[in-house]
C-alpha positions in Angstrom: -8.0 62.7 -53.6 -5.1 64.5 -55.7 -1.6 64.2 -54.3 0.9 66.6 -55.8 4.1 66.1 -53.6 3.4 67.6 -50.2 0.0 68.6 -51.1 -3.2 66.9 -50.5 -6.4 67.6 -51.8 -9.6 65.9 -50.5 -12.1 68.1 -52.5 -13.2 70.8 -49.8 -11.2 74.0 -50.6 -11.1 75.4 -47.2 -10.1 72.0 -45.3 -7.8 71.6 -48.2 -6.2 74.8 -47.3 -6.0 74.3 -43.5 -3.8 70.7 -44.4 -1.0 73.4 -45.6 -0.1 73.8 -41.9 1.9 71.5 -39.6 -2.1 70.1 -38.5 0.0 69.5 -34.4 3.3 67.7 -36.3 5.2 70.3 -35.7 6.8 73.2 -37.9 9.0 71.4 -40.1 5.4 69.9 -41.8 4.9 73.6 -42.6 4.4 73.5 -46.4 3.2 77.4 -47.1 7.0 78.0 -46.6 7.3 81.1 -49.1 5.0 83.1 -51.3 6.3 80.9 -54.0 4.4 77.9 -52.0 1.5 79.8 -51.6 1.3 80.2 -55.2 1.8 76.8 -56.1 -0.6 75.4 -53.9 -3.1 78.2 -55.6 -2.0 76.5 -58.8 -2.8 72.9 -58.2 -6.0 73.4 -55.8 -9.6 73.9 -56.6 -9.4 77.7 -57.5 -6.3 76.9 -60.4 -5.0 80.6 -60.1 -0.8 79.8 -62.0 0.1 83.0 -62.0 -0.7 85.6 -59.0 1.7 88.1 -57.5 1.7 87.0 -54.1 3.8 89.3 -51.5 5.1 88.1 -47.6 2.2 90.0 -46.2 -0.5 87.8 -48.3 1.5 84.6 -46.9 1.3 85.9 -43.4 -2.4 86.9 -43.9 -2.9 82.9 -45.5 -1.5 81.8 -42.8 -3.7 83.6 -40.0 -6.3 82.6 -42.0 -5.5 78.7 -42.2 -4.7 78.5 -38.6 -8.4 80.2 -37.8 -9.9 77.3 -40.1 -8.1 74.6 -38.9 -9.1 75.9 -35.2 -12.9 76.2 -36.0 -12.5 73.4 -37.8 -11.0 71.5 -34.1 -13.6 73.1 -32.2 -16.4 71.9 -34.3 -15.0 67.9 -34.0 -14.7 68.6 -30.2 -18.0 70.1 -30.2 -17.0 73.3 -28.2 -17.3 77.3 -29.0 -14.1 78.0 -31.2 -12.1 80.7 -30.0 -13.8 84.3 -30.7 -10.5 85.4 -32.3 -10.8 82.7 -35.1 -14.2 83.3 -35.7 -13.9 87.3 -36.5 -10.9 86.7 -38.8 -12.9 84.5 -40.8 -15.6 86.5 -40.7 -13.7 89.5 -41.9 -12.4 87.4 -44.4 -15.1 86.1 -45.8 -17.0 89.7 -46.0 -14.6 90.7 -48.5 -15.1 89.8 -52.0 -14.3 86.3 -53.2 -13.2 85.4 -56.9 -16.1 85.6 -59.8 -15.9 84.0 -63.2 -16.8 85.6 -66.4 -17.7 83.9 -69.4 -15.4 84.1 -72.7 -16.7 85.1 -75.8 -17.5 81.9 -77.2 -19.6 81.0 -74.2 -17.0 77.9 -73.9 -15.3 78.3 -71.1 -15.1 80.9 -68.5 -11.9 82.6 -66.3 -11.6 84.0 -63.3 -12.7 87.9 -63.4 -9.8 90.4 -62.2 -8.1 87.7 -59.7 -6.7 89.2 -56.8 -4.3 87.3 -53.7 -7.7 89.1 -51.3 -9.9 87.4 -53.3 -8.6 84.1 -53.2 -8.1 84.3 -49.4 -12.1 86.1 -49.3 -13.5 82.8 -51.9 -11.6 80.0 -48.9 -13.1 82.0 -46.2 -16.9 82.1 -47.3 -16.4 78.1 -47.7 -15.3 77.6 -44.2 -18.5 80.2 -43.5 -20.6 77.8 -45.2 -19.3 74.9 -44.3 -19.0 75.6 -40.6 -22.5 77.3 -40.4 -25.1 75.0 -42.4 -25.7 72.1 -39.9 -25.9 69.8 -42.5 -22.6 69.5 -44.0 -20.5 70.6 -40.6 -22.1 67.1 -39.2 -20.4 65.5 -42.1 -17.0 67.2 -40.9 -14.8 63.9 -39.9 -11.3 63.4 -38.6 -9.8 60.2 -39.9 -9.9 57.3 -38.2 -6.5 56.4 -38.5 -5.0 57.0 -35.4 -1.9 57.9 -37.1 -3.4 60.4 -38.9 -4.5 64.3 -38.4 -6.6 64.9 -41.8 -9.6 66.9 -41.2 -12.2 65.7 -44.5 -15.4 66.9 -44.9 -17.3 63.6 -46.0 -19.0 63.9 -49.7 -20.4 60.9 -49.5 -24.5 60.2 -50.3 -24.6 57.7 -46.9 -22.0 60.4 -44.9 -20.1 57.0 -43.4 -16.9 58.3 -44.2 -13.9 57.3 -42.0 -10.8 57.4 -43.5 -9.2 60.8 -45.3 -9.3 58.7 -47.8 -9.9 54.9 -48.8 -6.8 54.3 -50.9 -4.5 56.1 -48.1 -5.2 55.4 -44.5 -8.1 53.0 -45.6 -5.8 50.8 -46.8 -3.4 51.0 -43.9 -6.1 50.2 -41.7 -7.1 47.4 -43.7 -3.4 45.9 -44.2 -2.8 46.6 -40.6 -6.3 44.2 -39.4 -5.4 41.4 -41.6 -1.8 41.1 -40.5 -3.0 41.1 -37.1 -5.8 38.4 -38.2 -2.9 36.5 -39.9 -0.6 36.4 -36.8 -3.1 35.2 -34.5 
């Protein structure tokens, strides 16, 4: 897990994307708060784009399509039909076409080819796709245990026994929290 001030990553680029919202805290945890976040976030996640022209209308479009992941993404945990809404904007999304690498000329390191804002928003949506379709890894799709805590993590590990966002975060609070109650006893 990366931590870069008010971003977390947990390694899944669409879950990742949906923790940009308020996740049910409320607006003030909204951290997409400008195309300038948007961009940042972009620079620091998985797809390391720095330098994109991004526009209010691809922030409003991010945002519809982070509160259609984080609702499928609900739905699933609940184990009910997501909303039909949520399911066609990702779907439309995700039909578009995502980012591609090319190689360089060396054949040492590759870039993305011809980077577009669309594309970005197209690559997050064909995870969710994936993620939310194969029943393999949406059964490995986990809220954290801490009761205190909202993260949605999709759980990488070989055994898929998983229950904390992450072990060095709520993990630890869990764990500090049982052995001062074992303590006071």
């Amino acid at each position: 897990m990366a931590i870069a001030k008010d971003f977390v990553f947990f390694g899944r680029l669409c879950l990742d994307f949906a923790h940009t919202g308020d996740m049910g805290y409320g607006s003030r945890f909204e951290r997409l708060t400008s195309p300038r976040e948007l961009q940042r976030w972009l620079s620091l996640s998985l797809v390391n784009l720095p330098k994109l022209g991004i526009r209010v209308e691809d922030l409003q479009r991010a945002k519809a399509l982070r509160k259609a992941i984080w609702s499928i993404a609900n739905a699933v945990l609940e184990h009910r039909i997501p909303e039909a809404v949520d399911v066609s904007l990702l779907n439309a999304i995700a039909c578009e076409p995502g980012l591609v690498k090319k190689l360089d000329s060396t054949a040492k390191s590759s870039r993305w080819h011809c980077p577009t804002v669309a594309a970005v928003l197209a690559t997050i949506a064909q995870d969710a796709v994936v993620l939310f379709g194969d029943p393999k890894q949406r059964v490995r799709i986990h809220r954290c245990a801490n009761s205190q805590c909202q993260v949605v993590f999709y759980d990488d590990s070989p055994p898929g026994l998983r229950r904390w966002c992450a072990a060095n975060r709520c993990g630890d609070r869990i764990r500090a929290r049982a052995y001062r109650q074992r303590h006071r006893s």
